[in-house]
N, C-alpha and C positions, 0 to 999 in steps of 0.2 A: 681214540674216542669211540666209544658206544654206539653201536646203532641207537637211534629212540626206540622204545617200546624193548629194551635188552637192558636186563640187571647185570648180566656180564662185561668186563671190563678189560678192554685188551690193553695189555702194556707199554708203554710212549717209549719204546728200546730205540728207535730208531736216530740216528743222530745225523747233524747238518752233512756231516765231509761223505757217510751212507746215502744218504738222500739225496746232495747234489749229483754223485757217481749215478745212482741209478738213473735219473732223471737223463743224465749226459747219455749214457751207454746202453739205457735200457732197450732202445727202440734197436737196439742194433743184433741184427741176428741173422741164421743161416738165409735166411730171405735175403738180406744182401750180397752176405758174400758168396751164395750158391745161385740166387733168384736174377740175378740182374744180369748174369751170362744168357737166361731166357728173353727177358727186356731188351739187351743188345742185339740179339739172335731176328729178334721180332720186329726192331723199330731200325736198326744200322747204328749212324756217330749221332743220331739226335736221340739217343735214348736218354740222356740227361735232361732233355725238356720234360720228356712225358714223367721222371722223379721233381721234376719244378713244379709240374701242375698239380702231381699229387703232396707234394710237400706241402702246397701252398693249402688244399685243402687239411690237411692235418693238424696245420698253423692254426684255421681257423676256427678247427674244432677242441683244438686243447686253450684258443684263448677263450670260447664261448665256456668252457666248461674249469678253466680258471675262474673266470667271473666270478659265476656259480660258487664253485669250493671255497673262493675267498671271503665269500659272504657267508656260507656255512658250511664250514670244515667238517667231514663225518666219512666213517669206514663205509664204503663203497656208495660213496656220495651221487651218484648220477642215477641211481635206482630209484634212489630217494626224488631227487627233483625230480623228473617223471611222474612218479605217484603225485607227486605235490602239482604240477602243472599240467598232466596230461590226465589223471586218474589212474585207480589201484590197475589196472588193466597193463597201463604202460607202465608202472613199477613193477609190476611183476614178468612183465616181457624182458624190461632191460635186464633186471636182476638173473632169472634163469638163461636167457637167449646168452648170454655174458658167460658166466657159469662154465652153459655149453658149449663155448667158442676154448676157452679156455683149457678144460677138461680135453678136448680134442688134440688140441696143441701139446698138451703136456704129454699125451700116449703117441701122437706123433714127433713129438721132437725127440723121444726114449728111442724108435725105432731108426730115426735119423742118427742119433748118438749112439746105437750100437755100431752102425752101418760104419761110421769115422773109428771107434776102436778097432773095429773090424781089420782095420789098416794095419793092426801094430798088433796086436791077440786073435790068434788063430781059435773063435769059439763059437758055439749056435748062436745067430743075431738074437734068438727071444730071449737066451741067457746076459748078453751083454743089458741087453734094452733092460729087462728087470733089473740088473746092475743098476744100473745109473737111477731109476724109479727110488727104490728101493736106500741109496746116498740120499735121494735130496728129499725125499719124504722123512729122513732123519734130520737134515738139519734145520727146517722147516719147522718138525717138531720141538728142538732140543732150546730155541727158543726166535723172537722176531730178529733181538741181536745178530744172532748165526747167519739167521735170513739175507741180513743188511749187509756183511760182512761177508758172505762169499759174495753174494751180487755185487759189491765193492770190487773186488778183488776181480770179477770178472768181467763186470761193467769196461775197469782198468786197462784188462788186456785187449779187448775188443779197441776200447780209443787209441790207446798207443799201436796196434798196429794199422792202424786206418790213417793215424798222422805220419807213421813213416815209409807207408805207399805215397799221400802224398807228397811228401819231402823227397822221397825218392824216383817218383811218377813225374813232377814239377820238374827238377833236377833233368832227367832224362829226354824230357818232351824242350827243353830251353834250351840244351847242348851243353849243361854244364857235369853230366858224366864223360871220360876219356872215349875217347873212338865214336862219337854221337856224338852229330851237331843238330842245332836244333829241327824239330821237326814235326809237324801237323797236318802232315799231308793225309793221315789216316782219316781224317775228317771228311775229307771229298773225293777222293782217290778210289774208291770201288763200290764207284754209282752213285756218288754224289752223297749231298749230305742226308735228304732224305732219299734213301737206296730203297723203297718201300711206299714212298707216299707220305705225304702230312700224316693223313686219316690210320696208320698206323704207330704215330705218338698218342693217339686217344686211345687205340684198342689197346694200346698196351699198358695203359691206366691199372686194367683188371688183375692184374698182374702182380705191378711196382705197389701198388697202395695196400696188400700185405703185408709185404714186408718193413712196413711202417707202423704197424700196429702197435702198440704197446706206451705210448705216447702218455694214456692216459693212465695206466700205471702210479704212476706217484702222485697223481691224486686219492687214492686210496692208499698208498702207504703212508701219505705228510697227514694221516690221520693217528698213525702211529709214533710220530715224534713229537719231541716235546712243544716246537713253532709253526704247526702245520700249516698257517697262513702265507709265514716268509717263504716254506719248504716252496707252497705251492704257486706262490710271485714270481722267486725265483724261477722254478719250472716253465715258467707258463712264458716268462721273458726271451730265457734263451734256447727255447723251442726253434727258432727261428734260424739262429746259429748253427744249430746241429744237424737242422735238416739241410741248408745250402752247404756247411762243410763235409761231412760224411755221406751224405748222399749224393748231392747235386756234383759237389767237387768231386768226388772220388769213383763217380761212371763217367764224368768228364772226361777226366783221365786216363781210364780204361779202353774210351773210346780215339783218344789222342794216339797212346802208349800200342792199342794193338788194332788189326784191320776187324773192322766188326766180323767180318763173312768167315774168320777164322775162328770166334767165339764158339763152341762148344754146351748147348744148354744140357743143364745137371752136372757140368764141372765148374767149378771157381775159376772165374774169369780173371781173378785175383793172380791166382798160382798162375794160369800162361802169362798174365802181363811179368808180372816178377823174374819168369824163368827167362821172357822174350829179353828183359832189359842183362839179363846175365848174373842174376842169385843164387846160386847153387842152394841146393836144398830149400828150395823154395817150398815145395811141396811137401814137405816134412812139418815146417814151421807153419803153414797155412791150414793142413790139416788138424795142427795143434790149436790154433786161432779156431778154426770151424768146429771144435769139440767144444771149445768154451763160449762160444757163440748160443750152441745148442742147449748145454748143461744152463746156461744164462737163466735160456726162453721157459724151460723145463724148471728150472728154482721161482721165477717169475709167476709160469704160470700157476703152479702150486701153492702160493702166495696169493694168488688174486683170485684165485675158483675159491679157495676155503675161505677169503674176506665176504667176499659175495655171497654164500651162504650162510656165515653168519650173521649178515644183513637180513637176509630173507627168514631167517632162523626169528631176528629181534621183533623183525615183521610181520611175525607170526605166518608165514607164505612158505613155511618150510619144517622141520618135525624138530620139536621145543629143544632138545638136547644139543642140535648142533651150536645152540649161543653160549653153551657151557663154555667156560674157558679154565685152563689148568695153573697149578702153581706158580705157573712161569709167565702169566699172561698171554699163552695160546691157544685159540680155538682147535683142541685137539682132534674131535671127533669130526668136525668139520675139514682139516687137514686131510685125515683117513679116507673120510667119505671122498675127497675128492680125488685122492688118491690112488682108492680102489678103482673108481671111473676110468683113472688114467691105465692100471693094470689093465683093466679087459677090453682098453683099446689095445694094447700091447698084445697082449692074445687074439684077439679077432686080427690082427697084421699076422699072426702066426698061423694060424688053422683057416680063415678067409680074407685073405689079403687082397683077391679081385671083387668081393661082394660088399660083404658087413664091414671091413675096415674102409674100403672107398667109397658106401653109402656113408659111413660117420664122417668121412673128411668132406663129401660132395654138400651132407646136410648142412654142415655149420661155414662154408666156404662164405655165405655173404652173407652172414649173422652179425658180424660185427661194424657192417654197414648197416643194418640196422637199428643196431644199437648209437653210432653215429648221429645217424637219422634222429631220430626220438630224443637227443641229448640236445641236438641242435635245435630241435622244436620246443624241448621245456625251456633251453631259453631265453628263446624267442617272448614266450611268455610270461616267466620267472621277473625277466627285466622288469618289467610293467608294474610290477607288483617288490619288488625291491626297495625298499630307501637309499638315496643316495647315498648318505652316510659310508653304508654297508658296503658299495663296490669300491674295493680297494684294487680291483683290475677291473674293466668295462674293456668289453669289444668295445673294437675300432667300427666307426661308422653307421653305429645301430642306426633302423634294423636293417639298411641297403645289404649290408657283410652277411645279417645272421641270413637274410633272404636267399641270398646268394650262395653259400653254403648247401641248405635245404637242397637249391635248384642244382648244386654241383653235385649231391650224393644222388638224388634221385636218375641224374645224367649216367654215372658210373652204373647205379643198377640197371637202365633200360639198355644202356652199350654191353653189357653183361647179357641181358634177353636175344642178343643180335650176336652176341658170340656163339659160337660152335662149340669153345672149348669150355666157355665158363656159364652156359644156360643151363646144362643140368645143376650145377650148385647154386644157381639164382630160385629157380624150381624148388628143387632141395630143402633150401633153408627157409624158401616162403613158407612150405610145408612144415617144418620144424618152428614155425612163428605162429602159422593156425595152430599148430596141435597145443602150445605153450598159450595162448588166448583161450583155448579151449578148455584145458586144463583152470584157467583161473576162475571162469562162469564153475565150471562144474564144483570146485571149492567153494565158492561162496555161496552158492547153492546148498552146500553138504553144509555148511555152519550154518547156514539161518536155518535146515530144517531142525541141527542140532539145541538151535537157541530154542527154538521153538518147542522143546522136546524136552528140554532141561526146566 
């Protein structure tokens, strides 16, 4: 479906068995299976709480923004509500701030995916990273289908091997592999359960709630299918599932399966529990998982930076050509543009990888709590102004939940202000939130003096 105010028309390629995969698989990526050896490192065997509390925010905000989509399904639907409930200001924030989260991600997850061929192709990392850019900027283009359909196929590989760590991690932690009986002593056993403190299950919030990102995802692609409503029911239902399975369950287990103080942060916590339980070639097979982890995040985000401009494109908040879309029903030039973005984060990792590449990751670091923020606030307000008729999903418990929410994002950004590690990108991205507020006065300004002129 169309942006409003866009004569262009993207293609409804996307099909049920694509869209429930994404939905299932999408939020999963090297943030887990790389991020959560930092989370254990930080927090000890209760690092599964601190993925409870962030899951249970994430829940909240993919049902608050189900709601939303169910009542009006549209290609990068939360820009829109925003403009609609908070004004043009906050549409134009979510829509770019978004964008630029995105954009970020996709030139870091190239350098992250060279860094893993890297394992298996003796070559310069900015040659692999442009490799992979370079793939999935083509299937991106070639149509949404392709789109659907590797993310399917990757989505796939990512759940099947998170179900058979846990089959295999359950198995091992009960006594029911040979030689190992059962065993959960790694829970208490070196320095208790919290070896750290409570007050480091929260700090480590800033962290885990990353690697959850993408959640909202298939609210902008169940815009592309032909039932975007059911796509996005569905989605919004078993949200809940996915994050106590594959998350909450599987650093459970991590932290059951190996002694937290052995974790390693920046290696897959994955590969030593694997190798600890007796896998040969664990790290072969994991490495392979965390390539398609990456390539996932990387097809994903190139998919969701180009929707979002051509949102902003329909919205006239962006330059008229990107709502063009091609014979194949994709926003091509939008594709590119984001593309290229993604390129010359890939190059500033090559030529300044301590300045302008970690100024780009530090600015957009809590942009996407931002965008959270502002999602949960239109609606807070949107409700109000809804028919009942219309919510074929309704948050639980309006508006105590939506309230609650609000007060748990704004929690995570001031605990962010009090970190050491994570204040410069709270900084950062405020800074990258004035200059995109600033930028929309300065537009609107530049039309009314041009209305006035014409």
């Amino acid at each position: 479906m169309a942006s409003s105010g866009s004569a262009s028309q993207l293609r409804q390629g996307l099909s049920q068995r694509q869209l429930n995969m994404i939905a299932i698989g999408g939020v999963i990526g090297a943030g887990l299976f790389v991020g959560s050896g930092v989370v254990i490192h930080e927090t000890g065997p209760a690092a599964f709480l601190t993925y409870v509390v962030c899951g249970l925010l994430i829940v909240l905000v993919m049902r608050m923004l189900g709601e939303m989509a169910t009542a009006n399904p549209s290609t990068g639907s939360f820009a829109e509500y925003a403009a609609r409930a908070l004004g043009g200001w906050a549409g134009f924030s979510v829509g770019w701030l978004y964008w630029y989260f995105w954009v970020i991600v996709v030139g870091f997850e190239a350098v992250a995916g060279g860094k893993v061929l890297g394992y298996w192709v003796h070559a310069p990392l900015w040659l692999l990273s442009l490799c992979l850019m370079v793939l999935m900027t083509a299937t991106n283009l070639f149509s949404v289908t392709s789109f659907g359909e590797f993310e399917f196929w990757f989505a796939g590989i990512k759940v099947a091997t998170i179900l058979i760590f846990l089959g295999v991690g359950a198995a091992f932690a009960l006594g029911l592999l040979p030689g190992h009986g059962m065993d959960f002593s790694n829970l208490t056993s070196h320095g208790g359960f919290f070896p750290k403190g409570v007050g480091a299950v929260v700090a480590a919030i800033v962290v885990a709630i990353f690697s959850m990102v993408g959640a909202e995802v298939v609210t902008i692609a169940a815009a592309e299918s032909r039932e975007p409503e059911r796509a996005i029911q569905r989605a919004t239902n078993s949200v809940v599932a996915r994050i106590v399975i594959f998350f909450v369950g599987s650093v459970f287990l991590l932290a059951v399966v190996l002694p937290w103080n052995s974790v390693e942060p920046g290696a897959s916590p994955y590969v030593a529990a694997l190798k600890h339980m007796g896998l040969r070639g664990a790290d072969q097979i994991m490495n392979a998982v965390v390539l398609t982890a990456v390539l996932s995040c990387l097809n994903s985000g190139l998919y969701t930076a180009s929707r979002m401009l051509f949102v902003l494109a329909g919205r006239r908040e962006a330059l008229a050509r990107l709502v063009r879309v091609d014979r194949r029903g994709v926003p091509s030039v939008a594709i590119l543009c984001s593309s290229l973005a993604g390129f010359g984060c890939v190059i500033m990792a090559r030529i300044a990888p301590g300045t302008v590449f970690l100024f780009l990751l530090n600015s957009s670091g809590a942009v996407i709590l931002f965008v959270y923020l502002l999602i949960a606030l239109s609606q807070i307000v949107l409700r109000r102004r809804t028919p009942t008729e219309r919510l074929r999903v309704k948050m639980w418990l309006f508006p105590v939940l939506s309230i609650l929410t609000v007060a748990g994002i704004i929690a995570v950004l001031v605990q962010m202000a009090f970190d050491r590690a994570a204040r410069t990108q709270l900084w950062l991205s405020l800074l990258s939130w004035v200059v995109v507020v600033a930028l929309y006065f300065v537009t609107k300004v530049a039309t009314r003096k041009r209305a006035r002129h014409s």
